[in-house]
ZAMARGU-4260 file (C-alpha; in steps of 0.2 Angstrom, whole numbers, plus 5000, padded with zeros to 4 digits):
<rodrens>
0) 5000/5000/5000 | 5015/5011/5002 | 5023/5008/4986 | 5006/5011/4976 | 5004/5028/4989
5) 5021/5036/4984 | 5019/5032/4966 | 5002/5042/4963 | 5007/5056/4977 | 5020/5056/4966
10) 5012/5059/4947 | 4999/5072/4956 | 5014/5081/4962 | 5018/5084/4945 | 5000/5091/4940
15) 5002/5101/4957 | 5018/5108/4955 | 5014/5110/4937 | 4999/5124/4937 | 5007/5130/4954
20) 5008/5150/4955 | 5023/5159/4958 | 5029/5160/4975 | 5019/5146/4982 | 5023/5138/4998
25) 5011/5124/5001 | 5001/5114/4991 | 4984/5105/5002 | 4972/5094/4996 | 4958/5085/5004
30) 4946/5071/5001 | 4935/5062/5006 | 4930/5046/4998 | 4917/5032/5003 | 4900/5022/4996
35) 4890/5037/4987 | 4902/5049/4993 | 4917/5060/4985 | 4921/5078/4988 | 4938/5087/4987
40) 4945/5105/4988 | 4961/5110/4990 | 4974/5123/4983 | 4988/5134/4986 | 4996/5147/5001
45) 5006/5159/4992 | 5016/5169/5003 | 5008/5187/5007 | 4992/5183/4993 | 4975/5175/4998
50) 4974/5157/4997 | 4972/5149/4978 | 4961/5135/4974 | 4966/5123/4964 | 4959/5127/4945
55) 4961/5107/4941 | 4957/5090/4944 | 4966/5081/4931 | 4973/5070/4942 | 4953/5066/4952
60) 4953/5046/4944 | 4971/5041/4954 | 4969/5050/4969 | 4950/5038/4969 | 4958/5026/4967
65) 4971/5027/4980 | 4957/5031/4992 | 4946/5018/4987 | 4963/5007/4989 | 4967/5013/5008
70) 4947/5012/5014 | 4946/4994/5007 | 4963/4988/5013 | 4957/4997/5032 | 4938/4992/5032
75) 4935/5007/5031 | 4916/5014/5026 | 4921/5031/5022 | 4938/5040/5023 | 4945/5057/5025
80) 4962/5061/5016 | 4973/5074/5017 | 4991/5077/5007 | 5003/5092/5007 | 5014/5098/4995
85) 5029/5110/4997 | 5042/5114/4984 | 5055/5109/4993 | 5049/5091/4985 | 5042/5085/5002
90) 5023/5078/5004 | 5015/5069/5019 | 4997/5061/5015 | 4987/5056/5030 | 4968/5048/5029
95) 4959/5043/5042 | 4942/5034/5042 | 4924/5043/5044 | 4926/5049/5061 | 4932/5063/5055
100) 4932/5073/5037 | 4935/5089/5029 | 4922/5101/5034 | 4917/5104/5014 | 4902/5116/5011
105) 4905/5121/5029 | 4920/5131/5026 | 4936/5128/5030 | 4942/5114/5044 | 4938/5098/5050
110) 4924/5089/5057 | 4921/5073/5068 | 4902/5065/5068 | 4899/5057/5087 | 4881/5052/5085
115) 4878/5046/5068 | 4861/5042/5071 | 4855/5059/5078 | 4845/5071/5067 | 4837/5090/5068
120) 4821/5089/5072 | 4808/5094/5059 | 4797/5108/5066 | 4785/5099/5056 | 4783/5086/5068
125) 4777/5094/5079 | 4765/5107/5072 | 4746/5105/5074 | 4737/5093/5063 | 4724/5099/5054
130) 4705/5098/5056 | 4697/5104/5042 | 4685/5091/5032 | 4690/5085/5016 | 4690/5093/4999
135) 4688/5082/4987 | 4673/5072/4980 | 4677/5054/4972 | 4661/5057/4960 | 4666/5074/4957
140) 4685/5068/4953 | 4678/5055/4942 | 4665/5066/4931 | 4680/5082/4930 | 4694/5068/4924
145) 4680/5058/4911 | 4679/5078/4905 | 4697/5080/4905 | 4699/5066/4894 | 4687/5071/4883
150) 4694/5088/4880 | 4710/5081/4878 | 4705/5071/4865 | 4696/5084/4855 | 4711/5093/4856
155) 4724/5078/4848 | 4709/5074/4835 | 4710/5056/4844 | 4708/5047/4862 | 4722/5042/4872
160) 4725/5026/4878 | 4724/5023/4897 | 4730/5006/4905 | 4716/4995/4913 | 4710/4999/4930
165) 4717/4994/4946 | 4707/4981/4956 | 4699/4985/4973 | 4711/4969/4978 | 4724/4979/4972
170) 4721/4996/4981 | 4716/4989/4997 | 4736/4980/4997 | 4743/4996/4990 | 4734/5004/5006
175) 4739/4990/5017 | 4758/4994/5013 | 4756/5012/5013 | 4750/5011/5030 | 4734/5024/5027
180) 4719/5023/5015 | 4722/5033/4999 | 4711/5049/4998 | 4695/5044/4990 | 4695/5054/4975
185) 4710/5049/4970 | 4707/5031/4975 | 4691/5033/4965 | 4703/5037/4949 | 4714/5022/4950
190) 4697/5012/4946 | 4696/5020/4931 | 4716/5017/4925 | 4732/5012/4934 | 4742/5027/4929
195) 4748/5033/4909 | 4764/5026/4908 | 4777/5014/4908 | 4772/5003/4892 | 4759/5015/4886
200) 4760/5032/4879 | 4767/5043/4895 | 4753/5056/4893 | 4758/5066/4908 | 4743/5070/4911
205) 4744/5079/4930 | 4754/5096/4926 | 4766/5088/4914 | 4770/5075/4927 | 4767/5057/4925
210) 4753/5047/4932 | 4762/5035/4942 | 4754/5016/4942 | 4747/5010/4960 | 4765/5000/4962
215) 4774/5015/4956 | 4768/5027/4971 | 4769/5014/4985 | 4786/5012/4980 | 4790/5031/4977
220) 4781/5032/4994 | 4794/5022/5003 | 4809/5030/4994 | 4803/5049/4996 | 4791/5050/5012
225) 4806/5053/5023 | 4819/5066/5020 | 4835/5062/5013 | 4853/5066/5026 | 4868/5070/5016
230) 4878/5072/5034 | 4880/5086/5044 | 4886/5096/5031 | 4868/5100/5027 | 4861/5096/5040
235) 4869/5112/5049 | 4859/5123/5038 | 4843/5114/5039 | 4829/5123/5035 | 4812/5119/5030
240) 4801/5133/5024 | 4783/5134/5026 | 4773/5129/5011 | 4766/5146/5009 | 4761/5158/5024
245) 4743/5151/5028 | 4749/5135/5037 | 4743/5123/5028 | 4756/5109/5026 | 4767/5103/5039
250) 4786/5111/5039 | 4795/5094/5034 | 4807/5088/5019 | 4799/5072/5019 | 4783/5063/5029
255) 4777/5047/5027 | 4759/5053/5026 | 4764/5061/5010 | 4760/5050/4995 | 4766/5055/4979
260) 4756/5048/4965 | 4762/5060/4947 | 4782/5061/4945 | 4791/5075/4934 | 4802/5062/4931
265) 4817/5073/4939 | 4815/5069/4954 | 4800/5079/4958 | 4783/5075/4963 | 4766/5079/4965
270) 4758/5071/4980 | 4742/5070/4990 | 4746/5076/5009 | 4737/5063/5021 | 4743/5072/5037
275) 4741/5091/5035 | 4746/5103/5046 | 4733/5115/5056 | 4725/5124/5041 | 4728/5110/5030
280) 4714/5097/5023 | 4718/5079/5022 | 4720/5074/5003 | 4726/5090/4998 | 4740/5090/4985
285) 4759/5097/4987 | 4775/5096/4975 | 4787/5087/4985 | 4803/5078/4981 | 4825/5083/4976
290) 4820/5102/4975 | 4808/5103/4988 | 4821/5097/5002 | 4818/5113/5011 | 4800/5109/5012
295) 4786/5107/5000 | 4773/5118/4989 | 4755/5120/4990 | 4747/5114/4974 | 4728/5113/4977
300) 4716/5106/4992 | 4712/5089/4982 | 4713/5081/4967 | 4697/5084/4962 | 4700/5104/4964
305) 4718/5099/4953 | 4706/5091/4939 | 4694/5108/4940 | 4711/5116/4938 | 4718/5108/4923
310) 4700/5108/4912 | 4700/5128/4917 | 4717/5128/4910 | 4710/5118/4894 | 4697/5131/4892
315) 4708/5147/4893 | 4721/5140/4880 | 4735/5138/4890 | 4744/5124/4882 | 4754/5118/4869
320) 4754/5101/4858 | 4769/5095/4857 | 4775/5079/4848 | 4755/5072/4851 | 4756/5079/4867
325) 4747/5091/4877 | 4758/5103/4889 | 4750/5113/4902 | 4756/5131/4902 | 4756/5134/4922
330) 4755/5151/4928 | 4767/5157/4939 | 4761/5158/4959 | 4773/5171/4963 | 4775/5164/4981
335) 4796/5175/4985 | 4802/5162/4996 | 4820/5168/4996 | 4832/5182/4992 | 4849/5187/4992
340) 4853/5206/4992 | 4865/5218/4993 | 4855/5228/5008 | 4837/5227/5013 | 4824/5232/5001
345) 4814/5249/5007 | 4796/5235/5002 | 4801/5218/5011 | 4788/5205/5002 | 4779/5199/5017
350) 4777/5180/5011 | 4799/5183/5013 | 4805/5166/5022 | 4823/5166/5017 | 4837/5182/5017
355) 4854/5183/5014 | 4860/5201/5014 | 4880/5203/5007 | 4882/5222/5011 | 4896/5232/5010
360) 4889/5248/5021 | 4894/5239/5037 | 4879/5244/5050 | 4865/5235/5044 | 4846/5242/5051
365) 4835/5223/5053 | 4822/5234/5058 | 4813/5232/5040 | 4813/5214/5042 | 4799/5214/5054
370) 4788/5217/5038 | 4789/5200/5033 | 4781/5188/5049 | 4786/5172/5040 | 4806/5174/5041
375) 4815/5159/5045 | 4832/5162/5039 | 4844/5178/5040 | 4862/5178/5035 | 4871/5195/5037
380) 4889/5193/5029 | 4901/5207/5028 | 4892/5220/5036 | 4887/5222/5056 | 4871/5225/5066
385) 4870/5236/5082 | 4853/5229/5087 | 4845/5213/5087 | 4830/5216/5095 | 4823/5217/5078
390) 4824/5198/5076 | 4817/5195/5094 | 4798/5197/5083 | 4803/5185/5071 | 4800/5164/5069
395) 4819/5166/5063 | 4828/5148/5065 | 4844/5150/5056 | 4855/5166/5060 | 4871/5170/5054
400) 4875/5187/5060 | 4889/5197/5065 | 4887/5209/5081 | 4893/5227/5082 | 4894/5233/5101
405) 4879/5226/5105 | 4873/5211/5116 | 4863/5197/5115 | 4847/5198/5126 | 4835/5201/5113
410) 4839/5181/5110 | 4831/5177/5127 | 4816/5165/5127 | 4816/5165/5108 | 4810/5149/5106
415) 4812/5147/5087 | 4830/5149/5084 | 4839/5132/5082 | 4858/5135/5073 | 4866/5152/5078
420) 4883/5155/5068 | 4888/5173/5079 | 4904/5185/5074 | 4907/5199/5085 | 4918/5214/5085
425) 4922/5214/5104 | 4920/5201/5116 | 4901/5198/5119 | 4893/5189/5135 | 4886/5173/5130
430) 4875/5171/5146 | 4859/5176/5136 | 4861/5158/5125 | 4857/5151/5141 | 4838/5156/5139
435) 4836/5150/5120 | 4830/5136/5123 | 4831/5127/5105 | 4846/5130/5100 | 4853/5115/5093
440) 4869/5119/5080 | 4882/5135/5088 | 4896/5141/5077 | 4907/5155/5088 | 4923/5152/5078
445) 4922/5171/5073 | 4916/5177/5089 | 4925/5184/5104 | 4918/5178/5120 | 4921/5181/5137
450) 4916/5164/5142 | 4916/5149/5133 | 4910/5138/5146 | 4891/5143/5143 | 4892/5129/5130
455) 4891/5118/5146 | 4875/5125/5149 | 4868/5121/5134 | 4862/5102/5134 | 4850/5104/5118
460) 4866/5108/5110 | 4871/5096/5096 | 4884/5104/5085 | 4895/5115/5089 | 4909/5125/5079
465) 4927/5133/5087 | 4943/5137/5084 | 4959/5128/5088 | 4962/5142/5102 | 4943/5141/5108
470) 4941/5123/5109 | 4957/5120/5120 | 4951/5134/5130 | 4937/5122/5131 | 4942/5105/5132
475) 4957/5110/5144 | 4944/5117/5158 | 4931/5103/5155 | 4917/5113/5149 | 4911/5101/5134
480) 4893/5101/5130 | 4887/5086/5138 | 4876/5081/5120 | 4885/5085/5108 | 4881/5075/5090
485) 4894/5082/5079 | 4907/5096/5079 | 4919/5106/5069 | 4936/5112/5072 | 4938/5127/5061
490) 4953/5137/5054 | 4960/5139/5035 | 4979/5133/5044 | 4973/5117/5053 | 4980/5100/5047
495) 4972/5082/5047 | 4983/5079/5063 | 4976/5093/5072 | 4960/5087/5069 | 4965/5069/5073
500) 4973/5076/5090 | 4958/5086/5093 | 4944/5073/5088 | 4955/5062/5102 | 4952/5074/5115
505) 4933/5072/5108 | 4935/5053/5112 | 4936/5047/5095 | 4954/5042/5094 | 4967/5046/5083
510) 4978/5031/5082 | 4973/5022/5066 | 4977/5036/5052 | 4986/5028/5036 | 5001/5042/5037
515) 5016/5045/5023 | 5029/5054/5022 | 5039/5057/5008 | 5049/5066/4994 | 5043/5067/4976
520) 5059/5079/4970 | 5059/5098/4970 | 5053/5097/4951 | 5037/5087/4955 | 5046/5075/4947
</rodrens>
């Protein structure tokens, strides 16, 4: 395993070395390799310039290989790898199993995972359920889709052909298996035809998505009902939206009483929600699925009200034929979930969720933000605020914020926020995070704090974020949160064998790291 190390440190060396700019003094790169799993960064300290990322991966296929080599020949499920070039012709390569990893997508640093089977809550899960009645009408759905159909037909100049129905046999084990009885109207539908696709003619015919057969969605349901985790690199900026501002669907990226039953075949999917959340109605339909991860979108109160919906869209015109196809033209909701700005607009949109302000004034007023009730996330980068009081009025959950002679009381007894990443510019009294009761995901790596050891305090705390300097403060005085789940040790200049020496300290170990040390020539050669 040595031999086949040096040789392909070696060749990338020359590929490094090679596109290198002048007057570098380190090369790094990390990766991290594993079943599903590949992500690298690395690039180059130049002495008195910023940091330079590496422009190329030419040499991505070997440095695979070698980590897929290492991980197999340790047993390892997933691997973190780290090797340093200098031109003096020295490297060292470390990699070290999935304990610890680059901190990729979180900035710079690495992380150790403690409780791989924790994750964030959903607020969704705990919402009200809903108790209107339902919508839809199974004789309704069933006249509206024969209608449907009929228009469609006279539009193509010939019918389309549907698949035979499902049975009742069929549709009370489809229910059986999904655990909850298919919304009537919809049920009512799948007596009429399993679906329009797979071996007939894909007619699309929900919004352009395909009508999935009766095994199609129990199998879809299965696979999307609950929301994909991609580690704690996302998990750290979790999310999820509301639907739209009037409550109706519960604040989750995946539940099992959503039952998606049309595909965009992209991933996407319409579904009917069987567990709606206070001013919901079971049966109602949401788009759900790859891009609705930060939660879904409210599409209509049934399928019988979709069916009224697409005839209505018949009937004005909006659609094209394409290829003997019919395609809906949808018109746009106008639901502004999110923005990114350069300061705060003078008219906040009050259906705003999502915010990400990169100023350049500095003192940044929040004061305007009050105008949208629905806020859940707020990242201020670059500029300051002297007052957060402000965000004391808002159901914000995610704040990145950077404090500017200010304190943080206003954060007292706020019972939404969840993941806190605080910068300050002077040391700040953390005893008012005490009194937040949520707070599950801290990151103080660009804060000045008089006392660390609140941490301590903090046993909802799950994930926390320090420097070198700040987590030896921490760990040297005893003051680790008691729960934590995962944590980062950040810093642009901290090695794999920091983070081995610091994940030890954590109580993961640091002994059985695959390490080389070698010289590929000052040439790269």
């Amino acid at each position: 395993m040595i031999e086949l190390a040096e040789q392909v440190i070696r060749r990338i060396a020359a590929d490094v070395v090679r596109h290198a700019p002048e007057g570098w003094t380190e090369a790094v790169l990390n990766f991290t390799a594993g079943v599903g799993v590949c992500l690298r960064s690395g690039g180059y300290t130049v002495a008195g310039e910023p940091w330079q990322p590496f422009r190329r991966y030419d040499f991505y296929p070997e440095l695979w290989s070698l980590a897929e080599a290492i991980r197999a020949s340790r047993g390892w499920e997933h691997a973190g790898l780290e090797v340093r070039w200098r031109p003096t012709g020295e490297f060292d390569l470390v990699e070290f199993p999935d304990a610890v990893t680059n901190a990729h997508g979180n900035g710079t640093g690495f992380q150790v995972v403690l409780d791989h089977d924790y994750r964030l809550p959903q607020p969704g899960l705990g919402q009200e359920p809903g108790t209107g009645g339902v919508a839809g009408d199974p004789d309704l759905a069933v006249a509206r889709f024969r209608a449907y159909m009929e228009r469609r037909a006279s539009i193509l100049g010939q019918p389309e052909q549907l698949p035979p129905p499902a049975s009742a046999t069929a549709l009370d084990e489809a229910e059986r298996r999904l655990g909850r009885p298919l919304p009537a109207d919809l049920r009512a539908l799948y007596l009429i035809a399993d679906g329009d696709g797979i071996g007939y003619e894909n007619l699309n015919l929900f919004g352009n998505n395909l009508w999935l057969s009766l095994e199609g969605l129990v199998e879809c349901q299965a696979e999307w009902s609950e929301p994909v985790w991609f580690g704690w690199d996302l998990e750290w900026d979790a999310v999820v939206f509301d639907a739209d501002p009037a409550d109706t669907v519960r604040r989750c990226g995946g539940h099992l009483g959503w039952l998606p039953f049309a595909s965009g075949q992209d991933g996407n999917f319409l579904s009917v929600d069987t567990a709606p959340a206070r001013k919901g109605r079971p049966g109602q339909v949401i788009r759900m699925g790859r891009d609705y991860d930060h939660g879904p979108e409210y599409v209509a109160d049934s399928v019988t009200s979709l069916l009224g919906h697409y005839l209505d869209l018949l009937e004005e015109g909006a659609y094209e034929v394409q290829d003997g196809n019919i395609r809906m033209r949808e018109p746009d909701r106008g639901f502004d979930r999110g923005i990114a700005v350069g300061e705060i607009p003078a008219e906040v949109p009050p259906t705003l969720q999502d915010i990400t302000i990169n100023t350049l004034s500095g003192a940044v007023d929040l004061t305007p933000l009050t105008a949208a009730p629905n806020l859940r996330r707020l990242q201020l980068h670059n500029g300051a605020t002297t007052d957060l009081a402000p965000v004391r009025a808002l159901p914000v959950e995610t704040l990145h914020i950077t404090l500017d002679g200010t304190d943080l009381a206003p954060l007292v007894d706020h019972h939404h926020l969840a993941v806190l990443n605080l910068g300050t510019t002077a040391a700040t009294d953390l005893a008012p995070l005490r009194a937040v009761p949520n707070l599950r995901c801290l990151d103080l790596s660009r804060a000045a704090a008089t006392d660390l050891a609140v941490v301590a305090d903090l046993p909802g705390l799950r994930y926390l974020v320090l420097t070198a300097q700040q987590w030896s403060v921490l760990l040297d005085e005893g003051n680790a949160p008691p729960n934590l789940a995962a944590a980062r040790l950040a810093g642009a200049d901290v090695s794999f064998d920091d983070a081995l020496a610091w994940s030890a300290r954590l109580g993961r170990g640091g002994g059985d790291a695959f390490r080389l040390s070698s010289t590929f020539g000052p040439s790269g050669s």
